[in-house]
C-alpha positions in Angstrom: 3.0 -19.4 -9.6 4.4 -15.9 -10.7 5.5 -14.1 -7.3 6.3 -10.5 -8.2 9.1 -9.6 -6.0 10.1 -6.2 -4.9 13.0 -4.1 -3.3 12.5 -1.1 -0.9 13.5 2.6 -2.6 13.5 5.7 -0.2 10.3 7.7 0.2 9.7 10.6 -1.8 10.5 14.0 -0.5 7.5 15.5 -0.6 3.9 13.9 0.2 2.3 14.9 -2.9 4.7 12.4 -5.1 3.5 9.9 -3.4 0.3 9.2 -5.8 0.8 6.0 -7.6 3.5 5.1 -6.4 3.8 1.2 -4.8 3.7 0.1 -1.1 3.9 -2.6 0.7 2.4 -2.4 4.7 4.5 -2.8 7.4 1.9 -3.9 9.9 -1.8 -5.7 9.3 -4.0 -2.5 8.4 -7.9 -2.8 9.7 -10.5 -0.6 8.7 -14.6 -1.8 9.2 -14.1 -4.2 6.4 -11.3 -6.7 7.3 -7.6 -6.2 7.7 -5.1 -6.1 5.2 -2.1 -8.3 6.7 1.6 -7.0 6.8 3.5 -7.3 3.6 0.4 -6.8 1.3 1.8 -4.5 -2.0 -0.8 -2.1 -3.1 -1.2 1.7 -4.8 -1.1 4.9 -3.4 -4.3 6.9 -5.6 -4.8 10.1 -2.9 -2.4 11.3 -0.6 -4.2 13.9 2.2 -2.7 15.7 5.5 -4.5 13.0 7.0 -2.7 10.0 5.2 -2.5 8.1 2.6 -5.5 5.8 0.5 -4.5 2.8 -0.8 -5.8 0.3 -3.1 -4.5 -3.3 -2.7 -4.2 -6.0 -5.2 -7.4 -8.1 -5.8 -7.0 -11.4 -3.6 -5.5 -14.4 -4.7 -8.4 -16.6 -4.2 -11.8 -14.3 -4.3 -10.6 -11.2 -6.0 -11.4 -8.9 -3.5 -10.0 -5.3 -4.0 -9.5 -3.6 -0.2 -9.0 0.5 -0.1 -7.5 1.6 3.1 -7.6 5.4 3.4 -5.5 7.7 6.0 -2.6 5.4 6.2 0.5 6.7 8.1 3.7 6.8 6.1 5.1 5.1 9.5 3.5 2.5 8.1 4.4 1.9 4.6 7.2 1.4 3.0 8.2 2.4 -1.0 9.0 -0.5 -3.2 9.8 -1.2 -6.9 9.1 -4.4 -9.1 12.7 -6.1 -9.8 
């Protein structure tokens, strides 16, 4: 098994650096497709007034690629690969 694992950096100063940069959630995120559990690490593509969209890394076992869209920052946090 190769488990990636990341530290926490400070969020950018300004919302519009924070396209492609890495996340990892905080809490489970739900939209009408599933729910994206707490901890998940995924990409910020658009960044909005309204929030954030986010793709997530395929899953594990069926490859599934979830986009969340109008995230909070609240609840996100910045990471880097170590």
């Amino acid at each position: 098994m190769n488990e990636k694992t990341y530290r926490v950096v400070e969020h950018p100063r300004l919302k519009r650096d924070y396209a492609d940069r890495v996340i990892r959630t905080k809490r489970d995120l739900t939209n009408g497709w599933g729910v994206v559990p707490a901890g998940s690490v995924g990409t910020i593509k658009y960044q909005s007034p309204k929030g954030s969209d986010i793709f997530f890394e395929p899953c594990d076992c069926c490859g599934m690629k979830a986009r969340i869209s109008r995230v909070s920052m609240h609840d996100i946090e910045f990471v880097e690969e170590e």
